[in-house]
C-alpha positions in Angstrom: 21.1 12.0 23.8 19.3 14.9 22.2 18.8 18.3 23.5 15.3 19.5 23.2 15.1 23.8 22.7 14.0 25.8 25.8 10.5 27.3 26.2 7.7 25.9 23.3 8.6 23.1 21.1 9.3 24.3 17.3 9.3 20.8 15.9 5.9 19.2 14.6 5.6 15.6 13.5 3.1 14.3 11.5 2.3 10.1 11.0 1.0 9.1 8.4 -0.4 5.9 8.0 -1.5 3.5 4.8 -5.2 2.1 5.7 -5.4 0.5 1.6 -6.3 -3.1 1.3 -2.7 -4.0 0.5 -1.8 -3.6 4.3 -3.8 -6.2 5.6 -2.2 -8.9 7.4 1.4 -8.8 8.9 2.0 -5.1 7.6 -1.3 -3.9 9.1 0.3 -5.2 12.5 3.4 -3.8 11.9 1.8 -0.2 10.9 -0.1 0.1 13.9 3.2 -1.0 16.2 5.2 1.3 14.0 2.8 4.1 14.4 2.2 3.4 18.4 6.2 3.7 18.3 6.9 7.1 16.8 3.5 8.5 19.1 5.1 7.4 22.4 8.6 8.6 21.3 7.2 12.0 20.5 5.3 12.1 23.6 8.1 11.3 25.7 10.7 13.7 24.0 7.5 16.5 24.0 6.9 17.0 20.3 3.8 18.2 19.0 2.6 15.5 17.0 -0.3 14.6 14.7 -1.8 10.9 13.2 -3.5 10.3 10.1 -4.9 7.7 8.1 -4.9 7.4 4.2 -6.4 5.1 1.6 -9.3 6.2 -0.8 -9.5 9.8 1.2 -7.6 10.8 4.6 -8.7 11.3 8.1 -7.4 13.1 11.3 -6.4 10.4 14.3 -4.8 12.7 16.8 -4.9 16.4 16.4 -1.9 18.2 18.0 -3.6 19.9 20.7 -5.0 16.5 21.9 -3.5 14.1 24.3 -2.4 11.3 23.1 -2.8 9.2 26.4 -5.7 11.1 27.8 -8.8 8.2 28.2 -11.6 10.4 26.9 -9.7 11.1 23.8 -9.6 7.6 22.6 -6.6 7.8 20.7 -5.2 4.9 20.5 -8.9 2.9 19.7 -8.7 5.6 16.9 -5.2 3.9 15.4 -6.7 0.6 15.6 -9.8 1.6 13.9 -8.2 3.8 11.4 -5.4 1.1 10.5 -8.0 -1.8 9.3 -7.0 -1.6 5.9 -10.6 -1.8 4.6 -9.9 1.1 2.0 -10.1 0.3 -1.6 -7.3 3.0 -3.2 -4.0 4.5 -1.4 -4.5 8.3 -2.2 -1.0 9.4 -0.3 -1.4 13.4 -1.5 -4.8 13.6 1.0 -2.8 12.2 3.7 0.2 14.5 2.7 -2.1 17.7 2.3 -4.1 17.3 5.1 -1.3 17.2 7.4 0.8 19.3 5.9 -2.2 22.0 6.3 -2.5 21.1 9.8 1.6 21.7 9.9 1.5 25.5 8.6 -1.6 26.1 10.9 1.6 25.5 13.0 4.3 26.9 12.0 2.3 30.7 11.6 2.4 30.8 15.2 6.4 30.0 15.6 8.1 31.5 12.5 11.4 29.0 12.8 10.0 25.5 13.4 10.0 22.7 11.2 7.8 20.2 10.0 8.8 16.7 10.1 6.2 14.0 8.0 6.6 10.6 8.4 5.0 8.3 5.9 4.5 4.4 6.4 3.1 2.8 3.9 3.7 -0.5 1.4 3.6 0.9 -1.8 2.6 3.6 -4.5 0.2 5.9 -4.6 -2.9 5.0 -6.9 -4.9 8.1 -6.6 -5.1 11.6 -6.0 -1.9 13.1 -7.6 0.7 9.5 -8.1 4.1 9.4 -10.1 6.1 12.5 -10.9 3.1 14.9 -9.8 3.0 13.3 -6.5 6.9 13.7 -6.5 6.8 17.5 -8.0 3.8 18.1 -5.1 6.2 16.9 -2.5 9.4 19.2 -4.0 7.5 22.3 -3.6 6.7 21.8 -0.2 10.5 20.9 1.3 12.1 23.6 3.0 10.3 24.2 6.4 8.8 20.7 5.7 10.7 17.2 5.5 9.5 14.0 4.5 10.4 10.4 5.3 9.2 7.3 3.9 8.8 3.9 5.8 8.4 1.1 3.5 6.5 -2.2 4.6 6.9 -4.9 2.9 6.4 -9.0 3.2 9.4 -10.8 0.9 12.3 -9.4 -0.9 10.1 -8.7 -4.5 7.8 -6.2 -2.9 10.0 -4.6 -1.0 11.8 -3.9 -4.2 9.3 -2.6 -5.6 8.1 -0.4 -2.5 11.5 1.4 -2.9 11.4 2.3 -5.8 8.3 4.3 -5.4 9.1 5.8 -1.9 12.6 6.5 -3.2 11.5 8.3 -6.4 9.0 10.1 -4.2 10.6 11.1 -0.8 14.5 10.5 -2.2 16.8 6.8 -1.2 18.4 8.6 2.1 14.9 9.7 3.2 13.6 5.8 3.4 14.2 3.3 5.7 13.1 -0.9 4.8 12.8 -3.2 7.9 13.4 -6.7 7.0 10.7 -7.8 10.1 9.2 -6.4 12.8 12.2 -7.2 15.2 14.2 -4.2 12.9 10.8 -2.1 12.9 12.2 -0.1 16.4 15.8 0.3 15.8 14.7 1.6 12.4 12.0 3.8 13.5 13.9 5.2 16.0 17.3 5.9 13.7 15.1 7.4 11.5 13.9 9.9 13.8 17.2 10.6 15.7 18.8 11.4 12.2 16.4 14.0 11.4 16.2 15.3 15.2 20.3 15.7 14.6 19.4 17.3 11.1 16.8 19.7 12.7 19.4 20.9 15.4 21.6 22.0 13.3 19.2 23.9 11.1 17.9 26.2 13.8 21.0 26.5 16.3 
């Protein structure tokens, strides 16, 4: 069990989500269930939380001031339509700057909360900033910000190869690989409870 702070939250989470053509198929299922996942565990623990959608540019599913389950907001129509992966590029820095822009918009109003990004995705980023300027981009923005990698993958080659991008660019403890979508909630959900345990002990 995890004790949640007293009075406003000061933990923000932002989903990101890889709408590329790569991700058709059984990882475009698995996205949207993984994505569905983290939004209901958020909502049920109370934190803040913001969705967004990346492949040749990024866009804004949920805001955090919006509801996620709150008809008129069509939310989760939003996930389905924004995880069709019809895009023809996977430009990970707009998704990463556009939330993490949304994240200090934040953070000015509560001077010690955290940022917590989640990115699920099944490979490297192929435009925008990729390689080690993708990785330096995400190293000057730790701190108040921390980012986590979730690598889908269908076979044992591409999964190797999906870590060793998300691993170069988020670090190997920062990355969790389910094998199939029967490990995608345990995994989800460690991942989150780690860095719920991590964020804890920062503040208190």
């Amino acid at each position: 069990q995890i004790e949640r702070p007293i009075g406003e939250p000061r933990l923000f989470i932002g989903l990101l989500v890889d709408n590329s053509g790569s991700m058709r198929g059984k990882k475009q299922e698995n996205a949207r269930k993984t994505m569905i996942f983290f939004a209901k565990v958020c909502r049920d623990m109370g934190i803040p939380f913001m969705a967004t959608s990346f492949g040749s540019d990024a866009n804004i599913i949920k805001q955090f001031k919006q509801d996620f389950d709150k008809p008129s907001e069509r939310i989760k129509p939003k996930i389905i339509d924004s995880t069709n992966a019809n895009e023809g590029s996977t430009n990970l820095h707009a998704g990463i700057k556009m939330t993490i822009e949304a994240m200090n918009e934040q953070r000015r109003r509560l001077r010690d909360s955290h940022g917590l990004i989640f990115v699920i995705t099944d490979g490297g980023a192929n435009a925008g900033l990729t390689g080690d300027a993708l990785k330096t981009y995400i190293e000057e923005n730790r701190g108040r910000l921390t980012f986590k990698g979730f690598g889908l993958s269908e076979g044992e080659g591409e999964r190797s190869a999906i870590q060793n991008y998300l691993n170069n660019y988020f670090g190997e403890s920062n990355c969790a690989y389910p094998v199939g979508f029967e490990d995608l909630p345990d995994e989800a959900f460690r991942l989150l409870r780690i860095n719920l345990i991590q964020f804890q002990r920062l503040l208190f």
